[in-house]
NUFITI-156276 format. One record per residue: z, x, y of N, C-alpha, C, O, CB in turn; residue in one letter. Coordinates in steps of 0.2 Angstrom, whole numbers, padded with zeros to 4 digits, always signed. Each point is the difference from the previous one (the first is absolute). Glycine has a CB too. Layout:
ZXYZXYZXYZXYZXYA;...
***
This chain:
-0247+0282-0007+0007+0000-0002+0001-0008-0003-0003-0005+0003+0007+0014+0006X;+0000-0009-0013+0000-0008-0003+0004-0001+0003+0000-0007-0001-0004+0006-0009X;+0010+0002+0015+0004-0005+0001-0004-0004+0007+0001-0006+0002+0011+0012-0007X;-0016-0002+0007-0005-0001+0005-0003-0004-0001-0001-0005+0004+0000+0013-0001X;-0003-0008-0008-0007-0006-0002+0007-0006-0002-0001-0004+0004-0014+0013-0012X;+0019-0011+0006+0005-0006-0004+0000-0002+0008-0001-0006+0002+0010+0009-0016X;-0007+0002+0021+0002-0004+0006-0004-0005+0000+0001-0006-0002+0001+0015+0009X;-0010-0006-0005-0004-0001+0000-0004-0007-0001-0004-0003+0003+0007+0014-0004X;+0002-0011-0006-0001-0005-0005+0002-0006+0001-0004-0005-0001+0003+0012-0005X;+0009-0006+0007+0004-0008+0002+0000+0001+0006+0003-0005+0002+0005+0001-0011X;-0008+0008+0014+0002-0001+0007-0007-0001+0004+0000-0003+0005+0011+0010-0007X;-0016-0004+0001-0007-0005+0003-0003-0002-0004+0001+0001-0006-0003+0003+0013X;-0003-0008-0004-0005-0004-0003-0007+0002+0003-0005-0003+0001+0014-0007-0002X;-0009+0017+0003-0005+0001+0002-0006+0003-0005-0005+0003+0003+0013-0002+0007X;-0008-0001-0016-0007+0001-0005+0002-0003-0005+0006-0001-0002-0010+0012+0003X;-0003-0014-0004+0000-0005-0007+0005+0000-0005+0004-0004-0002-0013+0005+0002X;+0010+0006-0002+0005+0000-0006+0008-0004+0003+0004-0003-0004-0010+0016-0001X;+0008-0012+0013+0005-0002+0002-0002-0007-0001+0005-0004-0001+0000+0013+0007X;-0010-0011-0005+0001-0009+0002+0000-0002-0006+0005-0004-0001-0012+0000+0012X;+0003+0006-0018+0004-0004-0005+0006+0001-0001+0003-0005-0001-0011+0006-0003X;+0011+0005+0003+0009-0002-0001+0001-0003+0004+0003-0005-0003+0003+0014-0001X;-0007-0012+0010+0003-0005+0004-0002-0005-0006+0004-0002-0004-0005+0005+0018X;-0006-0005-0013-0002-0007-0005+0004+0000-0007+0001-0006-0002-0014+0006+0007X;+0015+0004-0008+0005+0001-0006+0004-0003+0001+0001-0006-0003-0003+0015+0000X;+0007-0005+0008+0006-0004+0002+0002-0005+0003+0006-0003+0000-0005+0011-0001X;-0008-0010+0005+0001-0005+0003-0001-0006-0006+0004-0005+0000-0008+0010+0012X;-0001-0004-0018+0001-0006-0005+0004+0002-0003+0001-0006-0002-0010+0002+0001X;+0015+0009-0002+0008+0000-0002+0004-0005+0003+0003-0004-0003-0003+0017+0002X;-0002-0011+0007+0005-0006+0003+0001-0007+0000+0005-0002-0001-0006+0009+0007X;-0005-0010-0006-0004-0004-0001+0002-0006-0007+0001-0006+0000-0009+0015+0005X;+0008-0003-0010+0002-0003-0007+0006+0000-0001+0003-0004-0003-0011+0008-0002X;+0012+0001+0009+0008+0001+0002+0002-0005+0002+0003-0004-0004-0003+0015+0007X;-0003-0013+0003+0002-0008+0001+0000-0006-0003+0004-0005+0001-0005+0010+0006X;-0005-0005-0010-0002-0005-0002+0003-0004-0007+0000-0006-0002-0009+0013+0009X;+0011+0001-0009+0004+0000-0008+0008-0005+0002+0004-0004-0003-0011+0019-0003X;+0008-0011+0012+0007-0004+0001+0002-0007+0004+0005-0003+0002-0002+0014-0003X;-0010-0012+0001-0001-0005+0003+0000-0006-0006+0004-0005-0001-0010+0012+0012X;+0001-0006-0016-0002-0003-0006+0008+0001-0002+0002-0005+0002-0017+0008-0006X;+0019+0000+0001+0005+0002-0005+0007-0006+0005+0006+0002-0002-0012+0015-0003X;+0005-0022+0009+0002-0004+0003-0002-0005-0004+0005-0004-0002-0005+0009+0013X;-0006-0006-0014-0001-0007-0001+0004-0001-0008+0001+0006-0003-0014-0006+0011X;+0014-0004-0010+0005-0002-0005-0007+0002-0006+0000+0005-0004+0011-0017+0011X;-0016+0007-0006-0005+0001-0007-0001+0006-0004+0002+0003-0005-0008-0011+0011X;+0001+0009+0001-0001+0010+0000+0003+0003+0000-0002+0005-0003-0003-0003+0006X;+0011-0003-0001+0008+0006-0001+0000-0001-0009+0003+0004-0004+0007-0007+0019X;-0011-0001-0017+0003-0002-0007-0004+0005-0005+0002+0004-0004+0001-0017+0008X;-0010+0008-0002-0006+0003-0003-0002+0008+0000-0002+0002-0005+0000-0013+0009X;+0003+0015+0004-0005+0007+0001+0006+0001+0002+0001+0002+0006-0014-0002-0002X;+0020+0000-0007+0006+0004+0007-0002+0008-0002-0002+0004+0004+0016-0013-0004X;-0012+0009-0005-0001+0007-0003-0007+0005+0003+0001+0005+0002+0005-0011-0014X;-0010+0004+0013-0008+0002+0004+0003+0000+0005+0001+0006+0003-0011-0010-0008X;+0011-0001+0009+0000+0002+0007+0009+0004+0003+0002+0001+0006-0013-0013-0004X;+0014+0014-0008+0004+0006+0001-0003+0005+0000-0001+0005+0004+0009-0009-0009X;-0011+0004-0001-0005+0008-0001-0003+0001+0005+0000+0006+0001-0002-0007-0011X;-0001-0003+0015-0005+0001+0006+0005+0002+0004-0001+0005+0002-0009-0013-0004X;+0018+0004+0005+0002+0003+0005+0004+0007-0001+0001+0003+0005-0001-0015-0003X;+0000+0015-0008+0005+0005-0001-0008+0006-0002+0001+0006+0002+0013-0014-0007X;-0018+0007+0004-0006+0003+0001-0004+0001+0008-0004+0004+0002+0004-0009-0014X;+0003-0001+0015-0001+0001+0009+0007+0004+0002-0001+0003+0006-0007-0015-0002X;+0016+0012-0007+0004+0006+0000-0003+0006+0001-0001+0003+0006+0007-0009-0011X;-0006+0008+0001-0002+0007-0003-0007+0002+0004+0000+0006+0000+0006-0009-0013X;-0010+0001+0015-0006+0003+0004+0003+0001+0008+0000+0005+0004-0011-0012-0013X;+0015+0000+0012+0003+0001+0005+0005+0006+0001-0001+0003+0005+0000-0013-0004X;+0005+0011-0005+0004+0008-0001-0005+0005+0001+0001+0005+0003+0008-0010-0011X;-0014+0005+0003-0004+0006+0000-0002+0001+0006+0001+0006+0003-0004-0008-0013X;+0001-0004+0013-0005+0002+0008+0007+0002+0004+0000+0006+0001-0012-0017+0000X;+0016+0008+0001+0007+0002+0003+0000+0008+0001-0001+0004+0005+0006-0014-0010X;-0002+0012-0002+0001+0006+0000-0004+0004+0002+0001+0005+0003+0004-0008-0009X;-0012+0000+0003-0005+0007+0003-0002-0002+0008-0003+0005+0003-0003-0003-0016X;+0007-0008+0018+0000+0001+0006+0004+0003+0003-0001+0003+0006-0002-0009-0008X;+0009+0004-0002+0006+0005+0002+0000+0008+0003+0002+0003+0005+0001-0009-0013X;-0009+0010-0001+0001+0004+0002-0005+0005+0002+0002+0006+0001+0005-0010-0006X;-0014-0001+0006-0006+0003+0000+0001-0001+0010-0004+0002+0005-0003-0006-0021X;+0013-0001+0017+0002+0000+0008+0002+0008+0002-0003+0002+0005+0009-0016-0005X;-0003+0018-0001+0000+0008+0001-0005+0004+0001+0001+0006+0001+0007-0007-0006X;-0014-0002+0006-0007+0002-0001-0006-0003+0006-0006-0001+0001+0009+0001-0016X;+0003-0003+0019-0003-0003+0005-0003+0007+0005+0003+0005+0002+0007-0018-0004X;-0016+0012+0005+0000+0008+0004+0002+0000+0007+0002+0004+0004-0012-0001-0011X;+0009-0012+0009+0006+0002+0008+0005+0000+0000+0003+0000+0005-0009-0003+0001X;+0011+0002-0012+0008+0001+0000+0003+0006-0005-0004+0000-0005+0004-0013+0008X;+0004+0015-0004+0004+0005-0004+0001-0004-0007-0002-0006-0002+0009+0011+0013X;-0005+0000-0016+0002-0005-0004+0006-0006+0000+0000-0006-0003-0006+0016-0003X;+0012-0007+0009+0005-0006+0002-0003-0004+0003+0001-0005-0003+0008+0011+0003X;-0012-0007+0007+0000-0003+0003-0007-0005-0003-0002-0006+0003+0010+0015+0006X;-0011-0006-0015-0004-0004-0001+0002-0007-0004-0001-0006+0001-0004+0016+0000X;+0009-0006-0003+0004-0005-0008+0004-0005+0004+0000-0006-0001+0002+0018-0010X;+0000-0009+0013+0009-0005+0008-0008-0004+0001-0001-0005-0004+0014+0016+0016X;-0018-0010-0008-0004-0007+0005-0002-0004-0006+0002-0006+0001-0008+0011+0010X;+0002-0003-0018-0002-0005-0004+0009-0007-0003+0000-0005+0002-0014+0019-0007X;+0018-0010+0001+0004+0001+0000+0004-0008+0004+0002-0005-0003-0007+0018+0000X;+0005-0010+0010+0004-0007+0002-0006-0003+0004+0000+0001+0006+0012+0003-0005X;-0016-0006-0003-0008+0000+0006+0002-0009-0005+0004-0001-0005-0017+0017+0007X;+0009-0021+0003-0003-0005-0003+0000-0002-0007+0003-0003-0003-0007+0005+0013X;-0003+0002-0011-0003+0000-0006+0004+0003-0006+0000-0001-0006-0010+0001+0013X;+0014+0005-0004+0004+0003-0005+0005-0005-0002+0000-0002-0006-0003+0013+0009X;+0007-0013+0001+0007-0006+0000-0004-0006-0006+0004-0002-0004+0001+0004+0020X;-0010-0004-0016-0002-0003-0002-0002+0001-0009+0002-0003-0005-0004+0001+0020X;-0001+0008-0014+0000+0002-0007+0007+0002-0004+0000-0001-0006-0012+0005+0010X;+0016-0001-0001+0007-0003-0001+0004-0005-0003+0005+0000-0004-0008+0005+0010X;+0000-0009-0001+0003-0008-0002-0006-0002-0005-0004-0005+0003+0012+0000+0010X;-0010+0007-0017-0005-0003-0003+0002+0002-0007-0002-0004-0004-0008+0004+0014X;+0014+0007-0012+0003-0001-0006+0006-0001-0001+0002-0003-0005-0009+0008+0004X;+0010+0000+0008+0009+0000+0000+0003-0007-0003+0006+0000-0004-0007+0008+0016X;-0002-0013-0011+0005-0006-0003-0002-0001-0007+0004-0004-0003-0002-0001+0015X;-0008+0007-0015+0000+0000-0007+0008+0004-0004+0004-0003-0004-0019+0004+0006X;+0015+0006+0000+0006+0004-0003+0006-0001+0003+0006+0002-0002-0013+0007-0001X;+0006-0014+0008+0008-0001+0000+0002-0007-0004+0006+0000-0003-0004+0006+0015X;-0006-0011-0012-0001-0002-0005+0004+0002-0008+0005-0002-0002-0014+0001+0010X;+0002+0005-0012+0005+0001-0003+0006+0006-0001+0002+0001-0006-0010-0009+0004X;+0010+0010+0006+0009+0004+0002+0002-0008+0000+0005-0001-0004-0004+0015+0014X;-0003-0020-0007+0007-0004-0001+0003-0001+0007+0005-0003+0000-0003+0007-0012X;-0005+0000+0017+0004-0001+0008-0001-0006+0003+0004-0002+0004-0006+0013-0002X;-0003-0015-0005-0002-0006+0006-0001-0006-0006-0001+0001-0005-0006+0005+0017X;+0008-0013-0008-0002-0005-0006-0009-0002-0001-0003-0002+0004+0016-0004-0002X;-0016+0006-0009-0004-0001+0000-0005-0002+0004-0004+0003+0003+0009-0002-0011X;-0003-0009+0008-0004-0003+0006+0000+0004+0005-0006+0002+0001+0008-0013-0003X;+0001+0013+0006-0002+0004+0007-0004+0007-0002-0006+0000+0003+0018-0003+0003X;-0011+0006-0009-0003+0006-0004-0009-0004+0001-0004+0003+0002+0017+0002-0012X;-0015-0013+0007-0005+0000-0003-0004-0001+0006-0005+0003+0002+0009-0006-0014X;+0000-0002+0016-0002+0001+0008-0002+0004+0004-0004-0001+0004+0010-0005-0005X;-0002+0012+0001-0002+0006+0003-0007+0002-0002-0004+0001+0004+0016+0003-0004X;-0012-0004-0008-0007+0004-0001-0007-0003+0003-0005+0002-0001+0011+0000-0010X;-0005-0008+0014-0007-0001+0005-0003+0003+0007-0004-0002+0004+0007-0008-0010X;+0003+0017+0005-0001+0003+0005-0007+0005-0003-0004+0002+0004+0019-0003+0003X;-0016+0001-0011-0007+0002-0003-0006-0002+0004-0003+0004+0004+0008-0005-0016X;-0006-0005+0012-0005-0002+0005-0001+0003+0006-0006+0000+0002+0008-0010-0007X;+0002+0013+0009+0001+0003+0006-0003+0005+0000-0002+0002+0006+0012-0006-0004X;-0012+0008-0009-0004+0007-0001-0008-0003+0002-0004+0005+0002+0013+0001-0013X;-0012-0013+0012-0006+0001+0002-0001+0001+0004-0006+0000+0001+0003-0003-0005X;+0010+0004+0012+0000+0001+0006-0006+0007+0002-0004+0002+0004+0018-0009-0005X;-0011+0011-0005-0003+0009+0000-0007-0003-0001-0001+0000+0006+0011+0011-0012X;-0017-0015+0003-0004+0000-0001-0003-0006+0004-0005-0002-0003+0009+0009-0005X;-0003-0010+0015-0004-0003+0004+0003+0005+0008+0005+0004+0001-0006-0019-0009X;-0004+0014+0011+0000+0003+0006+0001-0005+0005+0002+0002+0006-0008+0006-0011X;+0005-0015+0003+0005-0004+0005+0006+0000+0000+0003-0002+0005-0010-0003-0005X;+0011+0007-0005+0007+0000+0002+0002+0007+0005+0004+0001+0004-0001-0008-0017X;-0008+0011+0010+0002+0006+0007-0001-0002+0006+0004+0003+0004-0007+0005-0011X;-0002-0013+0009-0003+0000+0007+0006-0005+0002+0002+0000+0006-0016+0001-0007X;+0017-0007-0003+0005-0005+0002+0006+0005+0001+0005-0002+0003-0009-0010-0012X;+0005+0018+0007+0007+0002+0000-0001+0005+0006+0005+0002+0002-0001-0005-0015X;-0012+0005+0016+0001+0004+0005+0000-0006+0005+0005+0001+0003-0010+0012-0008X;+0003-0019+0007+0001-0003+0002+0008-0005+0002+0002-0002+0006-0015+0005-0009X;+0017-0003-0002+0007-0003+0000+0001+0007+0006+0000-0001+0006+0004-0005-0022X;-0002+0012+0013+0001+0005+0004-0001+0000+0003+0005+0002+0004-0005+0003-0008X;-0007-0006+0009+0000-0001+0008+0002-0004+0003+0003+0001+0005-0010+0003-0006X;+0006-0010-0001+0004-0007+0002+0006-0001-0002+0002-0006+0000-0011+0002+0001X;+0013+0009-0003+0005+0001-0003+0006-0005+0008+0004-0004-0001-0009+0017-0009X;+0004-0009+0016+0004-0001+0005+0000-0008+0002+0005-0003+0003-0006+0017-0001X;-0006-0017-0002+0000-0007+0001+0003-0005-0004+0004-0005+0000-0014+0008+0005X;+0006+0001-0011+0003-0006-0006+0009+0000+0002+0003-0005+0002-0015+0009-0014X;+0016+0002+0011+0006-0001+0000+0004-0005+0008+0004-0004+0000-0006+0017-0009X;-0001-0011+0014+0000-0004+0007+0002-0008-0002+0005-0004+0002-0016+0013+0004X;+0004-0009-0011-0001-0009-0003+0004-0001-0003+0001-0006+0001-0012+0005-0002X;+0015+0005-0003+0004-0001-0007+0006-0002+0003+0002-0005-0001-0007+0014-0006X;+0008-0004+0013+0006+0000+0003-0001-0008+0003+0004-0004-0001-0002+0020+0003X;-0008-0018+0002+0000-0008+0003+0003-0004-0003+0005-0003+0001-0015+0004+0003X;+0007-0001-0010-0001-0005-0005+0008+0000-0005+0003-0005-0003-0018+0008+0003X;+0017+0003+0000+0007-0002+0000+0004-0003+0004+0006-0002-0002-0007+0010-0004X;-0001-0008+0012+0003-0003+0006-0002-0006+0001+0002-0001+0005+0000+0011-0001X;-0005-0014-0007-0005-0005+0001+0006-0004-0006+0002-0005+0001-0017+0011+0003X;+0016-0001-0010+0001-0005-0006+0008-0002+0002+0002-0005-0001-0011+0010-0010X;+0012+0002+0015+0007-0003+0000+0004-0008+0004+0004-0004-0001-0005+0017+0001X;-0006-0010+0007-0001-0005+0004+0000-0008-0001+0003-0004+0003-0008+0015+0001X;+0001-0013-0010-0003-0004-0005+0007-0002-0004+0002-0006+0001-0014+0011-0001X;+0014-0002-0003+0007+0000-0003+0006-0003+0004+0003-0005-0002-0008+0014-0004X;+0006-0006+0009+0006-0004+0006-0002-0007+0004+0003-0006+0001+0000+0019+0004X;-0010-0012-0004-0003-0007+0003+0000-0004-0004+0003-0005+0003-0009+0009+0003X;+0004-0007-0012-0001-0004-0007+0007-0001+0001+0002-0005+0002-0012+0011-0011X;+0014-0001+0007+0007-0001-0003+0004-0006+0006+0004-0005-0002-0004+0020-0005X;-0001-0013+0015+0004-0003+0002-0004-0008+0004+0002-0004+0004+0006+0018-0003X;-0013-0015-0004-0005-0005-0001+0001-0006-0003+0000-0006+0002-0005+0013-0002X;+0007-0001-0007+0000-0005-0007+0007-0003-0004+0002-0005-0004-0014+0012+0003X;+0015+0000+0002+0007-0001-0002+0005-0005+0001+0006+0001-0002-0007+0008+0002X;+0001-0015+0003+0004-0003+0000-0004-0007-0003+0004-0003-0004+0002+0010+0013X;-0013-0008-0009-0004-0003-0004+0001+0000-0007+0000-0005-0004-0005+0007+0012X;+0005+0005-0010+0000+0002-0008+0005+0006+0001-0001+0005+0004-0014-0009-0010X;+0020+0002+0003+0003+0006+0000+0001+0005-0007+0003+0006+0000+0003-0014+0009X;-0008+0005-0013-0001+0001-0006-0006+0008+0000-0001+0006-0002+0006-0022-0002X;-0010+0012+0008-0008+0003-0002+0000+0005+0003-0003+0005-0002-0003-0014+0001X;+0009+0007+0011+0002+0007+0003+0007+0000-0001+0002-0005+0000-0010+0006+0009X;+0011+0003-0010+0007+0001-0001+0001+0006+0003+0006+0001+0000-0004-0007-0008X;-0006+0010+0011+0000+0006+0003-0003+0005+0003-0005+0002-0004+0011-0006+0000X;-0005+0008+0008-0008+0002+0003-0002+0005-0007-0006+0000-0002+0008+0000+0017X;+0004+0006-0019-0006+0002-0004-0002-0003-0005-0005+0002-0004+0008+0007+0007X;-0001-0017-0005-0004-0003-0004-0006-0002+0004-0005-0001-0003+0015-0003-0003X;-0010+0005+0012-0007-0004+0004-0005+0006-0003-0004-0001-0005+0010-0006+0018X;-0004+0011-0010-0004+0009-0003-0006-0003-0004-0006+0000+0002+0017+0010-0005X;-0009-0012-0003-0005-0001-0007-0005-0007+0005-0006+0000+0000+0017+0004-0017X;-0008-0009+0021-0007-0005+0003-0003+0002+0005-0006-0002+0002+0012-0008-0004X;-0004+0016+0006-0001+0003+0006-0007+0005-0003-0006+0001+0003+0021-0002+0003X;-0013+0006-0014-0006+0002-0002-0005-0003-0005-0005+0003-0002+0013+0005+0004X;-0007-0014-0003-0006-0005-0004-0003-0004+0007-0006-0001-0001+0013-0001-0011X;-0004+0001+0017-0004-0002+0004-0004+0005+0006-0005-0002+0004+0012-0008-0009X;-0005+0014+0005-0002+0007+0006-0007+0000-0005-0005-0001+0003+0019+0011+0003X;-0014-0009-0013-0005+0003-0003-0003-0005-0003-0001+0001-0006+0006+0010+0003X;-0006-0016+0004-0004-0008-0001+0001+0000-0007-0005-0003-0003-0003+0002+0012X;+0012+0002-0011+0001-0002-0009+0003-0007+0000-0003-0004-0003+0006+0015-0002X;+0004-0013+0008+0000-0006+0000+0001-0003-0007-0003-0004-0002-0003+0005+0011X;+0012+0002-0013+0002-0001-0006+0001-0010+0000+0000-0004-0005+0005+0019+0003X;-0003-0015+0007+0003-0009+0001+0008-0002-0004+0001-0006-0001-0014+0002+0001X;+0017+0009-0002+0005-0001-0002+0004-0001+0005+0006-0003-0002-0010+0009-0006X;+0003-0005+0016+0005+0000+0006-0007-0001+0005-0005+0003+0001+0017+0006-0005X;-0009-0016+0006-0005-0003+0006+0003-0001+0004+0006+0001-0001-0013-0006-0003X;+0004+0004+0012+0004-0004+0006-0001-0006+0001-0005-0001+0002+0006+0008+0001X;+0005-0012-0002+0000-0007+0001+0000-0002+0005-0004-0004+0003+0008+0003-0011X;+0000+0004+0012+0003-0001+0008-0008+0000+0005-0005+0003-0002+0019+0006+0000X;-0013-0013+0006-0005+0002+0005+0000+0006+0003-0006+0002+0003+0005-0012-0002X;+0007+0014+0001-0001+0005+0003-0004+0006-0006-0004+0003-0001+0016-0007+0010X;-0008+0002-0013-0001+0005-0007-0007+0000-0002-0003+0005-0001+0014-0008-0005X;-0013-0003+0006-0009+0001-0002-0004+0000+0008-0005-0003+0000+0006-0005-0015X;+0002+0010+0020-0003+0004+0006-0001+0006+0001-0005+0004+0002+0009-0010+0001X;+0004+0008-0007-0002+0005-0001-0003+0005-0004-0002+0005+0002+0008-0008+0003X;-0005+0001-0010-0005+0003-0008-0006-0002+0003-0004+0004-0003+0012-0007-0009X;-0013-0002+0017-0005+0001-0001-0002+0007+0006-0005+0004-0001+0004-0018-0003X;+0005+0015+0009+0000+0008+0004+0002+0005-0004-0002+0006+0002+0005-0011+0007X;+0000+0004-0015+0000+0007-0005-0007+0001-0007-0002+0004-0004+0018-0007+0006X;-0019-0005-0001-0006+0001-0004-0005+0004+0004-0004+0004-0002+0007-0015-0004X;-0003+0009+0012-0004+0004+0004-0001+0008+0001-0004+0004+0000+0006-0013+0005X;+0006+0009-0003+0000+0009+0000-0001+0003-0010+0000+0006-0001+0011-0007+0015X;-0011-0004-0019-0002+0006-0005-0007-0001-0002-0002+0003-0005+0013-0001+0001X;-0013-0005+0007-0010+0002-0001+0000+0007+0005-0004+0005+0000-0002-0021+0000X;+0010+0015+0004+0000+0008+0005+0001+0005-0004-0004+0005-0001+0009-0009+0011X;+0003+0001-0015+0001+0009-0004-0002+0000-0003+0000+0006-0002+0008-0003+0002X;-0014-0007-0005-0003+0004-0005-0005+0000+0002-0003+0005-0003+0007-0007-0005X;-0008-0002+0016-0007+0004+0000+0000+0007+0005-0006+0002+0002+0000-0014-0004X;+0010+0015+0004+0000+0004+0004+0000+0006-0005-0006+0003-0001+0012-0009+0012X;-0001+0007-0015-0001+0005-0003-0007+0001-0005-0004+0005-0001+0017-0007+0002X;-0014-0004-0002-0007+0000-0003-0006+0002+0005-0005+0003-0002+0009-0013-0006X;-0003+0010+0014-0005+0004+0006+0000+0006+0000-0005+0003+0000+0006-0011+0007X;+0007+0012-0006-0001+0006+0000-0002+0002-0003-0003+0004+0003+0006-0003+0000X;-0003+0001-0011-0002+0001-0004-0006-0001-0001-0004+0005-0001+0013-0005-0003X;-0013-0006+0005-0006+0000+0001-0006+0006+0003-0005+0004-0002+0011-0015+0001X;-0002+0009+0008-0003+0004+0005+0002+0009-0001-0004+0005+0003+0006-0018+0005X;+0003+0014-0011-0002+0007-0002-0003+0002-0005-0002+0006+0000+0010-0005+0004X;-0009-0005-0008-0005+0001-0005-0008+0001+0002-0003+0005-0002+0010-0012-0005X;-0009+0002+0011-0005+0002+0006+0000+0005+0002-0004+0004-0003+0005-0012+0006X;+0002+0010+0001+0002+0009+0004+0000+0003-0005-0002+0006+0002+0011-0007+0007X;-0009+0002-0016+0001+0005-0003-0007+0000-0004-0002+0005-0003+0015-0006+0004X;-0016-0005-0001-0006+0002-0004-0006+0001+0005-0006+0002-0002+0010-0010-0008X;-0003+0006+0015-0004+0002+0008+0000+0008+0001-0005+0003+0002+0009-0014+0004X;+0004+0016-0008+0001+0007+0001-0002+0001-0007-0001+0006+0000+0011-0004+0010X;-0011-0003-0016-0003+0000-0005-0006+0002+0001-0003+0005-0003+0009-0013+0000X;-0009+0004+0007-0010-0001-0001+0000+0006+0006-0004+0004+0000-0002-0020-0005X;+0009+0016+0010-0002+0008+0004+0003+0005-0002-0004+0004+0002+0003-0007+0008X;+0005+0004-0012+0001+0006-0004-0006+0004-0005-0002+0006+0000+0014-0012+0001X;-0014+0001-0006-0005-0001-0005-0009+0001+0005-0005+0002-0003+0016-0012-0005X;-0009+0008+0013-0007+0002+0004+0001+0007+0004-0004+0003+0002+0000-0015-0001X;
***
């Protein structure tokens, strides 16, 4: 049945003929991006605008094609119905994604949004080589497991930045009243320094103030390297149930 072999086709990668269309589309995209990337620059825009139109609206038209036939070659799925195939592909990850990968060409041009944003959107293209590495699958079954710590950490860390915010503010505000003028002004020094960016636009002068910012420099070497551990460490666990599975 052909809607069977097209499954087949964009929905695994399990025989040759499927991994080239991957490799196809994966260099479509490639040039897709690449073209709107070049069509930024003043010279080359000047020079090749017209070509690297042609190339984006030529990476149009093959994205639609594939769409549609995922779409519909999704009804052909054999462990689901045909609705229920079309609904998982449909609102699934990869589908959403193929989605936002034309949808803001044609609204475009209807005229619903302003260009710049429109042109912005279209770098959600790149997101399509997510379907052709298998590490983004392993990073996203891992998010999913550690889903409950990571949020634990998240919820801290908001409690950490508010904490930071009130403290700075009633530190520094009578010092600089201008720089703190209030805790949710503090918010934007409380999140540059929690995450060691350190823009330097808003320092502390006070001795209490640069006591305390050196106790808030401490705790964000915490929030960015914790989260960076779990994730590590499930990446571990997973390529460990990887290799026993596989034996």
């Amino acid at each position: 049945m052909v809607g069977r072999k097209v499954f087949h086709l964009l929905h695994r990668s399990d025989s040759s003929a499927a991994r080239v269309v991957d490799g196809l589309l994966l260099l479509v995209i490639l040039l897709s991006v690449a073209a709107l990337a070049l069509n930024t620059v003043d010279d080359v825009s000047r020079d090749y605008g017209d070509w690297l139109e042609a190339i984006q609206l030529c990476a149009l038209i093959i994205f639609c094609v594939e769409y549609v036939l995922r779409v519909w070659s999704a009804a052909y799925d054999p462990d689901k119905s045909p609705s229920r195939g079309i609904a998982r592909f449909v609102f699934s990850g990869y589908g959403l994604i193929d989605l936002a990968a034309i949808l803001p060409s044609f609204l475009e041009s209807a005229g619903f949004v302003s260009l710049r944003c429109i042109r912005l959107l279209r770098i959600f293209r790149v997101l399509r080589v997510a379907r052709f590495a298998s590490s983004f699958d392993r990073l996203a079954r891992v998010l999913r497991r550690k889903a409950p710590d990571l949020l634990t950490f998240a919820f801290l860390a908001l409690i950490i930045m508010l904490v930071s915010a009130v403290g700075i503010y009633y530190a520094e505000h009578d010092a600089q009243p201008k720089v703190f003028s209030s805790i949710p002004e503090c918010l934007w020094w409380a999140i540059v320094t929690l995450t060691t960016v350190g823009y330097g636009d808003s320092y502390p002068i006070t001795p209490g103030g640069k006591l305390f910012t050196s106790v808030i420099l401490l705790l964000g070497l915490a929030i960015v390297a914790v989260p960076t551990g779990i994730i590590a460490s499930g990446l571990t666990e997973d390529a460990r149930d990887t290799r026993r599975q596989s034996e």
